[in-house]
C-alpha positions as CSV (number, residue, x, y, z in Angstrom):
1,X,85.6,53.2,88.8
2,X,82.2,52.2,89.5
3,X,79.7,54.3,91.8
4,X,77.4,53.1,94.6
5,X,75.6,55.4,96.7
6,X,75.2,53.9,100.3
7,X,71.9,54.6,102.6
8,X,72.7,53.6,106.3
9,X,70.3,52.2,108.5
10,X,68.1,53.9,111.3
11,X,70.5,57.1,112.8
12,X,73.5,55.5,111.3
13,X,75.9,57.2,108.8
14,X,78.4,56.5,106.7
15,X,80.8,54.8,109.6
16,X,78.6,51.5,109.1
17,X,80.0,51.1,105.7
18,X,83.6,51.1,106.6
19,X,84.4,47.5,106.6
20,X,83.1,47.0,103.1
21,X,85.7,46.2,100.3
22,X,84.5,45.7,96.6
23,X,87.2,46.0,94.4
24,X,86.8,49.2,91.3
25,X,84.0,50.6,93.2
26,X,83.4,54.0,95.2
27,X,81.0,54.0,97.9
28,X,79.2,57.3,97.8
29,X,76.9,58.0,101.1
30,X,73.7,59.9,100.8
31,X,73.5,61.3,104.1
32,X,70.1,61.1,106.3
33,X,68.1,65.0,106.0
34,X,66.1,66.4,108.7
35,X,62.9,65.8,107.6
36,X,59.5,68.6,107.4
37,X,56.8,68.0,110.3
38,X,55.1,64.9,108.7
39,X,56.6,64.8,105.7
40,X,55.6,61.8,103.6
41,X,58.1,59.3,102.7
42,X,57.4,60.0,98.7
43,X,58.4,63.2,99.2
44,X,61.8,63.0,101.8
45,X,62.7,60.0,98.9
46,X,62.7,63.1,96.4
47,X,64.7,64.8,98.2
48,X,67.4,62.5,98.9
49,X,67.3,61.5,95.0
50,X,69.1,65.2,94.2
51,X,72.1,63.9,95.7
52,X,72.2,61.7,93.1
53,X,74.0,61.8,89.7
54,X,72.6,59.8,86.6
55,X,69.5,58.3,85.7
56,X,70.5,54.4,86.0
57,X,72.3,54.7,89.5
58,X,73.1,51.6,91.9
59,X,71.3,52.0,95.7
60,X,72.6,50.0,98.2
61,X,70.4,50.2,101.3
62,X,70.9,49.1,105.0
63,X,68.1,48.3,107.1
64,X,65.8,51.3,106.9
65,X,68.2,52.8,104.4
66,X,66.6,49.6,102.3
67,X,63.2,50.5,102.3
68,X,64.5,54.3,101.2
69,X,66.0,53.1,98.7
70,X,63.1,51.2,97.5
71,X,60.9,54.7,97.8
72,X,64.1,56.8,95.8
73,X,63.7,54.0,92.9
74,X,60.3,54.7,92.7
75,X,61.2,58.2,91.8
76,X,64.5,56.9,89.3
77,X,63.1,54.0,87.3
78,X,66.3,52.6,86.1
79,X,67.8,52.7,89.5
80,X,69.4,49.2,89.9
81,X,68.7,48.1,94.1
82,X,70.9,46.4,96.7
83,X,69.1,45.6,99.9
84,X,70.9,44.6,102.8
85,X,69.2,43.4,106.0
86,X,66.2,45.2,105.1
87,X,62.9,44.3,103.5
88,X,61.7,44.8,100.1
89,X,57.8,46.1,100.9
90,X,55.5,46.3,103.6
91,X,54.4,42.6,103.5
92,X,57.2,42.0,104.7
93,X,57.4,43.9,107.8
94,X,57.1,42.0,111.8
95,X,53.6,41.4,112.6
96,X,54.7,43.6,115.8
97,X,56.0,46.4,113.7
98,X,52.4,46.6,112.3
99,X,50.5,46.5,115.4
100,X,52.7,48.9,117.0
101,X,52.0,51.4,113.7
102,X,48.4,50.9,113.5
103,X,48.2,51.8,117.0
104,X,50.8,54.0,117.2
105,X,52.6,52.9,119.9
106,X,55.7,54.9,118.5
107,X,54.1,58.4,119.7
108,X,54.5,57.3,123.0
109,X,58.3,57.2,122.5
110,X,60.8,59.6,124.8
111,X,62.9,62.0,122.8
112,X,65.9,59.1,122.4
113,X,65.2,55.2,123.3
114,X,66.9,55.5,127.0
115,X,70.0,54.0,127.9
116,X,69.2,51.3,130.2
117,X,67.2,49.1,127.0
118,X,70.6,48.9,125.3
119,X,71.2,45.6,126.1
120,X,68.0,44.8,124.3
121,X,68.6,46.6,121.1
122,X,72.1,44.9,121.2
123,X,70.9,41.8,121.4
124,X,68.0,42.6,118.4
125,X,70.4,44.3,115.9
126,X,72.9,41.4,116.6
127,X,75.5,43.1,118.3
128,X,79.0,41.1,119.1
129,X,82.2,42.7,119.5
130,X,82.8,46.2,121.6
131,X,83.1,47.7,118.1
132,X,79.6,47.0,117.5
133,X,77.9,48.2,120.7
134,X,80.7,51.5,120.5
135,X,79.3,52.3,116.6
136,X,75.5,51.5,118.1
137,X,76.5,54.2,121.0
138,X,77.9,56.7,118.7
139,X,75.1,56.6,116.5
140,X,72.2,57.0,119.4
141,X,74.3,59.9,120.9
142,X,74.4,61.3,116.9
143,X,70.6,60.9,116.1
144,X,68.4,64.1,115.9
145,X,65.0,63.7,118.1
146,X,63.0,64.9,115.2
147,X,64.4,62.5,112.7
148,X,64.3,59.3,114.6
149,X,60.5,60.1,115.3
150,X,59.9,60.5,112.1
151,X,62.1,57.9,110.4
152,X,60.5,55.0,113.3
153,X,56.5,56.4,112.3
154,X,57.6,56.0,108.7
155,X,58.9,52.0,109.1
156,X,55.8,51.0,111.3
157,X,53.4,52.8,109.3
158,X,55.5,51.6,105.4
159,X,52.7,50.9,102.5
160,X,54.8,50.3,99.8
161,X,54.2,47.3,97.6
162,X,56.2,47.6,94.5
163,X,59.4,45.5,93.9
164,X,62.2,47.6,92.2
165,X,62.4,46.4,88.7
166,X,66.3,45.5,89.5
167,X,66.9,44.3,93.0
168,X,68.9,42.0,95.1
169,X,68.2,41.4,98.6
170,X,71.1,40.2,101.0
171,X,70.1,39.1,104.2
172,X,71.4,37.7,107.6
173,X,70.0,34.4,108.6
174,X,70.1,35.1,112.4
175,X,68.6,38.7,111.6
176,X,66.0,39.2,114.6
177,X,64.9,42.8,113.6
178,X,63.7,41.2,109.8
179,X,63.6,37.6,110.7
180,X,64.7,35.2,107.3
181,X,61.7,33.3,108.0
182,X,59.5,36.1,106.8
183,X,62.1,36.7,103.4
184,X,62.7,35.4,100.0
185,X,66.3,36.9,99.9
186,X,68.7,36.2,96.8
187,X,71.5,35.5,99.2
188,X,71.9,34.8,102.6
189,X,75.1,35.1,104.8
190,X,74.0,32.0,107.5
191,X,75.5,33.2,110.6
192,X,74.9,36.8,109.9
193,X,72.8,39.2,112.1
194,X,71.3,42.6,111.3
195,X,75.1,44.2,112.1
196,X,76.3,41.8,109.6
197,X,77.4,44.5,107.6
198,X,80.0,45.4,110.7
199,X,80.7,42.1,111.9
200,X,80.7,39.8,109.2
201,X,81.8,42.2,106.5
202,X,84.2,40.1,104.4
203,X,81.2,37.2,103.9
204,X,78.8,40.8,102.9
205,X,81.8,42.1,100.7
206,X,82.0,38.7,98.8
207,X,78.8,38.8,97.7
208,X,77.9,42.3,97.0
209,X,81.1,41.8,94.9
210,X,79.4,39.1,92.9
211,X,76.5,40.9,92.4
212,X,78.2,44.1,91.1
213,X,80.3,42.1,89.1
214,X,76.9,41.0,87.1
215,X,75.2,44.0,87.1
């Protein structure tokens, strides 16, 4: 049986993969770490990489987990890439995400996002059934202060400009956090959001099936 190791988005964990069905392959998590008082991204994508076993692995990567992914292969260069509803380097990041990084709008952040803008984030991450919004809940209430700071500097403030040699990027075409418009994806659910993975699982499943299959 084939081994995937799975990088959840922003303050997620391995819950968000649980509607996922690819048939003869194990979904391994690599769980977020706490990270050092500015540590760079190079060196908290070294330290995730220990959890890993061989030197050709396959990286799927949600959102944020994406761009992590894309920073571990950097470190692993036979590391094959799966991005899903994520972006491959920093050109590719919202003009807002930039602004907000050069000016560092994200230090002005409370310890957690408060409760009273979840209706926004819902609506951004694409949020439809009360499955959704309960996972979205559990994760907020889950996520450590100190690595939500970090991990939101680190996205805003993302200079990596290297493909992986290997990667596949599946993507949402109603994704508001990482709108298509902006994307050169090599497949595209049409209907699917940045909580596609959740929501519109079995369309995901098919195709990360098809691509597993090839690799």
């Amino acid at each position: 049986m084939r081994s995937i190791y799975c990088i959840s988005g922003l303050g997620a964990d391995q819950r968000i993969f649980s509607h996922l069905e690819i048939p003869n392959v194990r979904l391994l998590h690599l769980p977020w770490l706490i990270p050092a008082a500015d540590e760079p991204i190079e060196a908290y994508a070294l330290r995730m990489k220990a959890g890993i076993e061989g030197d050709n692995p396959v990286l799927l990567g949600l959102s944020f987990g994406g761009m992590m992914a894309v920073e571990i292969a950097r470190h692993c260069p036979g590391a094959r890439v799966i991005l899903l509803s994520s972006i491959p380097d920093r050109q590719s990041l919202p003009w807002w995400m930039r602004l907000c990084g050069r000016l560092r709008l994200n230090r002005l952040m409370p310890g957690k996002p408060g409760k009273g803008m979840g209706w926004l984030e819902n609506y951004y991450l694409g949020v439809e059934t009360e499955e959704d919004a309960g996972l979205v809940r559990a994760f907020k209430e889950k996520s450590d202060p100190r690595y939500l700071h970090w991990a939101i500097d680190r996205i805003l403030n993302w200079r990596n400009e290297i493909k992986p040699g290997t990667f596949f990027h599946v993507h949402g075409g109603r994704d508001r956090i990482f709108p298509l418009r902006r994307l050169r994806p090599t497949h595209v659910v049409p209907d699917g959001g940045h909580f596609m993975v959740n929501n519109r699982a079995e369309a995901v499943s098919r195709i990360l099936t098809d691509i597993i299959t090839a690799l």
